[in-house]
N, C-alpha and C positions, 0 to 999 in steps of 0.2 A: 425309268425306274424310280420309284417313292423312295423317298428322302428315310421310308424305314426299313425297307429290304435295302439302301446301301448300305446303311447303319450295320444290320446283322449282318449283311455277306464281309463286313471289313472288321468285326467280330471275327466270324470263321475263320477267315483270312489267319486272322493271327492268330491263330491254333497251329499253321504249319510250321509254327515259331519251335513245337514240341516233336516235331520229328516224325519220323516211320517209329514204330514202339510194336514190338511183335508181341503176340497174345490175344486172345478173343473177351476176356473177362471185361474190359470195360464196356465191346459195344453189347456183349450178354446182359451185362448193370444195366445200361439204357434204354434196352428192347424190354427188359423183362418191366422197367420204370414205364412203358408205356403199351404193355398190356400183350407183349412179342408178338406184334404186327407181322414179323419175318416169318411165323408159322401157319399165318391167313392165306397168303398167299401162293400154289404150287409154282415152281419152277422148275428151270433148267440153270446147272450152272458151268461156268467158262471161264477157264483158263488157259495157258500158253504163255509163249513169246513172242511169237510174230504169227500174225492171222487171226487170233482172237476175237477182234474185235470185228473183221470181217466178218466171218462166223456166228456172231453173235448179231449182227446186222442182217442178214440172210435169214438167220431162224425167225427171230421176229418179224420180219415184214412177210414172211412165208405165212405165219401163225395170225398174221393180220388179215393178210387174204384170205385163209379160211373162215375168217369169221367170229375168229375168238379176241375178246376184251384184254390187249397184250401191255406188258408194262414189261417197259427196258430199264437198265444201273448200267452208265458206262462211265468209264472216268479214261483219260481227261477231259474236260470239253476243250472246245476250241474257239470262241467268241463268245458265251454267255455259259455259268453255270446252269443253269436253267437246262442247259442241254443233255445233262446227265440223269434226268429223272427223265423219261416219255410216256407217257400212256397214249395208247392208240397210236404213235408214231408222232403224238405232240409232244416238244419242251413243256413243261410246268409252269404255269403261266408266275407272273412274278406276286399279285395276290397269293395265291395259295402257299407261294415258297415262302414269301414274309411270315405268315401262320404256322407252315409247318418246322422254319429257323427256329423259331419263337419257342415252341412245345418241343423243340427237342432239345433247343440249350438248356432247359427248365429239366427236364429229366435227366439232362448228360449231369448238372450240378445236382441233383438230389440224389441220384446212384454215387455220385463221389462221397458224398456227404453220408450217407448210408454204410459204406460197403468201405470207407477209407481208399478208394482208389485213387490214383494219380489222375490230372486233367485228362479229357479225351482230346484226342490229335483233328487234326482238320477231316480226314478221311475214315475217322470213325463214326463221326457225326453225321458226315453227308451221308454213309450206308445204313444209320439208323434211319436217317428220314426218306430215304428211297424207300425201306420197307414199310414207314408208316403212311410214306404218301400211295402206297398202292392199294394198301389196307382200307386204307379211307377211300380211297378211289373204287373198290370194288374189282379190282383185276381181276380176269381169269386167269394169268399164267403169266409168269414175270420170266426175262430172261436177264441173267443175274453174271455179269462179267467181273472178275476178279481184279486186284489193283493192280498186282505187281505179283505176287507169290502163289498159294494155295493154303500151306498147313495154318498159318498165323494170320492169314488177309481176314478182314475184317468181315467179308461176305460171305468166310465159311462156318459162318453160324446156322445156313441152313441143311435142309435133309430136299435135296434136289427127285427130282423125280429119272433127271438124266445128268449127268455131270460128260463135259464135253473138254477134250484134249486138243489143243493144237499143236505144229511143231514149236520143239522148245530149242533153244538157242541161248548161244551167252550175253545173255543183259543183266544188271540190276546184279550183279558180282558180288558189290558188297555188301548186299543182302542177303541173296542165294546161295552163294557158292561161288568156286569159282573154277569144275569139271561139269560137263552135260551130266552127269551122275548127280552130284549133289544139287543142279536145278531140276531135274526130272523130280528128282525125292523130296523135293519143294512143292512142286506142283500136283505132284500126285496127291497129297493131302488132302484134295478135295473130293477122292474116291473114300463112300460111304459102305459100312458095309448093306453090302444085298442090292445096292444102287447100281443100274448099268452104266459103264461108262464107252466113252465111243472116243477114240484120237485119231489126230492126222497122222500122216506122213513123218516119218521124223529119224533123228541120227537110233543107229540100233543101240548105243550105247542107253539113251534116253528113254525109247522103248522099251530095252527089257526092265528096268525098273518100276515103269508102267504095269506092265506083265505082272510083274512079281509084285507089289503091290496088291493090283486088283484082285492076286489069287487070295492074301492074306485076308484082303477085305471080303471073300466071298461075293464081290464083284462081278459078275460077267462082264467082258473085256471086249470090244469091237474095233479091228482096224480100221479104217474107212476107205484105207487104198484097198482092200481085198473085198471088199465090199461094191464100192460104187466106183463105176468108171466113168469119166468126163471128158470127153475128147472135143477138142476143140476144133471147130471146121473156117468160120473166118473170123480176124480180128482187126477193128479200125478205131479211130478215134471216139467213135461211137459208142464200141461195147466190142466184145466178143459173142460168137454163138458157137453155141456150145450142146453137144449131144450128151448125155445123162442118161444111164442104164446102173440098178442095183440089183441086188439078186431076187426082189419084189418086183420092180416095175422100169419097165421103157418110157421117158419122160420123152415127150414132145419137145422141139428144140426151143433153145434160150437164148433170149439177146439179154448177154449180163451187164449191166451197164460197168461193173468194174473190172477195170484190165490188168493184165499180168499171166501168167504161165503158175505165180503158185495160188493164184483165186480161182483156177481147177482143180489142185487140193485142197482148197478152204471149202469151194463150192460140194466134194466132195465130203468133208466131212459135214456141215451143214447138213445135208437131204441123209446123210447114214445116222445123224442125228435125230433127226425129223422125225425120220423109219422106226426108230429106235422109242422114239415120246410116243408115235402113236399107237404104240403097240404095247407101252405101258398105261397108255389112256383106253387102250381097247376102241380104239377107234380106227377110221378109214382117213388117211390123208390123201383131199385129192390132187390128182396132177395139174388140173389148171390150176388150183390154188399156187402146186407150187411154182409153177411155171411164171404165175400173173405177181407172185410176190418175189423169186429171185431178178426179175426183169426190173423190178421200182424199188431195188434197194439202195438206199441210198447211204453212204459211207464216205462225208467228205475228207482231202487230204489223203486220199488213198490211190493214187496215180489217178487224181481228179483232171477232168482237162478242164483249165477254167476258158479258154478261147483255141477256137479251130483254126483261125486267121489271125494273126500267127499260130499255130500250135501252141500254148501254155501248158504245165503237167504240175502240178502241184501234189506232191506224197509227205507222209510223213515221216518215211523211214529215217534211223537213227544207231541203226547198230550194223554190224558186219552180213549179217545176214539176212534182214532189210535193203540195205545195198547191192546187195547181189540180187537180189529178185527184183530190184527197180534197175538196175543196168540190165539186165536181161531183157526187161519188157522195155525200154527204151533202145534198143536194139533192134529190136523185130520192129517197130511203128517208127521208129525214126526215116527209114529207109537212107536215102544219102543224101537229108538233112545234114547241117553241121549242128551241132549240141551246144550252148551255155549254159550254163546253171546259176542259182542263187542258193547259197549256202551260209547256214549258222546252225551254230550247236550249244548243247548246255556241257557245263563243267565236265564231269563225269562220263562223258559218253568219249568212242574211242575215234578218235577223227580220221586217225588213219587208218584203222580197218574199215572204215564206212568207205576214205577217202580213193585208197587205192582200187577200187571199182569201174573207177572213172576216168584212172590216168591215159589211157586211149581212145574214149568217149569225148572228154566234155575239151574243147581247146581252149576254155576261160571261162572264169569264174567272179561271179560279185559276190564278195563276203560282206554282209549285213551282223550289226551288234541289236541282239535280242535286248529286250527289256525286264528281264525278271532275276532277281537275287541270284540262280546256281549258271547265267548266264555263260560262255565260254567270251571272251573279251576275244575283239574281230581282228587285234595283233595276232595271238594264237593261230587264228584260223588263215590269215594269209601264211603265216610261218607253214602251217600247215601243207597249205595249196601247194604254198612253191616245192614243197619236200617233194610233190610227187607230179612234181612239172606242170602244174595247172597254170600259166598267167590269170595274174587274178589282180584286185583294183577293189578297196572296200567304197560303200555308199550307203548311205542312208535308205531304207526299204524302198519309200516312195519314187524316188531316183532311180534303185536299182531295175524297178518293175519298169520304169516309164523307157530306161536304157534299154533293155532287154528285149523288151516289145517292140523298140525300134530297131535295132539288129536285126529280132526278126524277119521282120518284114522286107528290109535292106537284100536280106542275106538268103530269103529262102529257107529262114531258119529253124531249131524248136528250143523251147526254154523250158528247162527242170528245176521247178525248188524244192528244194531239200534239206533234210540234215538234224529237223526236229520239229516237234506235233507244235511247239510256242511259236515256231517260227511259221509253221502251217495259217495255226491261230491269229497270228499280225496279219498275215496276207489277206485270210477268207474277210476280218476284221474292217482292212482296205478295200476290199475288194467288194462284199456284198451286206456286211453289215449280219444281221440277228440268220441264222440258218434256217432255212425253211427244209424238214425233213419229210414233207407228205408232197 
């Protein structure tokens, strides 16, 4: 990395000195400062609680395989910023990102200066320059994931061509809400009027808010379970495969390379999403396309296996309902393995609803202290452990992995890290260095 992209990313950096700040009007200032790039490009856009970004991974590599010129927005990364702008399924090489830092801090300060607005936040700037780095790239079709919300998130500045639901769950409280009602009516924000929108699977309380929403919006509204059915036929450390039928078409079977029982509802809403764009493109989407792009999706930290010998699982779940769809798919693939885990978490997050998922699963635990400001301190998290019988022993990352791996091996055994995307982040960091997404 050049001594001048680390200069501006430790710039950005200290933006998130200024917080979450709800409202769209500053990154409006900056886009409109730089000629609103976000209206260059069509999209899809995606929101949720858990699956999201699944979904949002699936679409694009689907839309790669057909053929079309795709630009992703994901946040958070996990080893390199760079990883949150992709075009064609590449990170933004660190050139272009120095140039485009460069021309958007210049415009994020001249719409302040203009318009009297407040600083922009870390995360307003980085989705000004996802949309101007697509713009400049020539995208055909961006797939555009949400940060954290819908009505206020920074990336509902645009007019989507499809806007995409996933299950919503209780995260991000003190932002949202803190009933499935008032996160639904968070998310739902991102329903346009006359826009189709398509959701997953989700609590009925969440969905009919949905519902009613979309009617307001003059929306048309698509469930994705009544829609597409995805039945699973085998699942191994490899992938699952998986049979796909919509009320369009019978898909050829799939080796999906990401595991779990609710990446059959992600996978479902993904391809009723698909159905959905290509029929507001007026186009044919074909089945090897989708077949040859859900196959090569690549979604690390997502019940990732980093080694088969021993088993390694690497996710980034972090909330209560995350937890439960990773003890479940650790369940079925476990067989009668014994379970350890490595766990940390950030401040904020609820350790005991994640935790008690595990208390018959995992019979020990390495608690690992994260490196970043909203850290959870790894006192806590043994406190934690013990409350729900885990024996657990803290260690330093590099330790823990080197421990764990050997137990493994010792024991016949499988290791799950868990408990947050930064903790994901330190691992893949150790572990493989810069991510290769193609």
């Amino acid at each position: 990395m050049s001594s001048t992209l680390a200069s501006s990313l430790e710039k950005l950096f200290r933006r998130t000195a200024f917080g979450i700040r709800p409202g769209l009007e500053v990154t409006e200032a900056i886009l409109s400062e730089l000629g609103d790039p976000h209206r260059r490009t069509p999209c899809v856009h995606v929101a949720g609680t858990n699956g999201k970004g699944s979904v949002a991974a699936m679409m694009e590599s689907v839309l790669r395989a057909a053929g079309i010129r795709t630009a992703f927005y994901t946040s958070p990364h996990l080893v390199d910023f760079n990883e949150r702008f992709r075009l064609c399924g590449q990170p933004v090489g660190d050139d272009e990102l120095a140039r485009l830092l460069e021309d958007v801090e210049q415009a994020a300060d001249a719409a302040s200066r203009k318009h009297g607005l407040r600083p922009a936040t870390f995360f307003e700037i980085s989705t000004a320059l996802a949309f101007e780095y697509f713009a400049r790239a020539g995208a055909e079709l961006a797939v555009i994931e949400t940060g954290m919300g819908g009505t206020w998130d920074s990336t509902n500045v645009v007019i989507p061509l499809v806007s995409v639901i996933t299950r919503i769950g209780m995260d991000h409280m003190e932002y949202l809400g803190h009933t499935l009602e008032a996160i639904a009516a968070e998310k739902s924000g991102i329903i346009k009027p006359g826009v189709p929108v398509v959701f997953g699977a989700m609590p009925e309380e969440a969905s009919a808010v949905l519902l009613r929403r979309a009617k307001e919006a003059g929306a048309s509204a698509l469930a994705a379970a009544g829609y597409a059915s995805v039945r699973r036929m085998k699942q191994g450390l490899d992938g699952q495969r998986l049979k796909i039928e919509t009320l369009q078409t019978a898909y050829p079977p799939v080796l999906l390379p990401l595991l779990g029982d609710h990446q059959l509802e992600n996978t479902a809403t993904a391809v009723a999403a698909l159905e959905t764009l290509a029929g507001r493109l007026e186009t044919e989407l074909a089945a090897d396309a989708v077949k040859h792009g859900l196959e090569k999706t690549f979604w690390p930290a997502r019940c990732q296996i980093l080694s088969r010998e021993p088993p390694v699982m690497l996710d980034g779940a972090h909330n209560e309902s995350g937890a439960a769809a990773l003890a479940q798919t650790l369940k079925g693939l476990r067989e009668k393995r014994p379970l350890r885990m490595i766990v940390s978490f950030l401040a904020d997050k609820d350790m005991d609803g994640f935790l008690r998922h595990f208390e018959r699963q995992a019979e020990h635990a390495w608690a690992v202290q994260l490196h970043c400001d909203r850290a959870r301190p790894v006192e806590d998290i043994m406190a934690a452990l013990q409350r729900h019988h885990i024996p657990c022993e803290s260690r330093l990352l590099p330790d823990a992995l080197a421990e764990a791996r050997t137990w493994a091996v010792e024991n016949r055994g499988m290791v799950c890290i868990a408990g947050s995307l930064y903790l994901a982040g330190e691992v893949l960091k150790l572990e493989q260095g810069r991510l290769n997404f193609i």
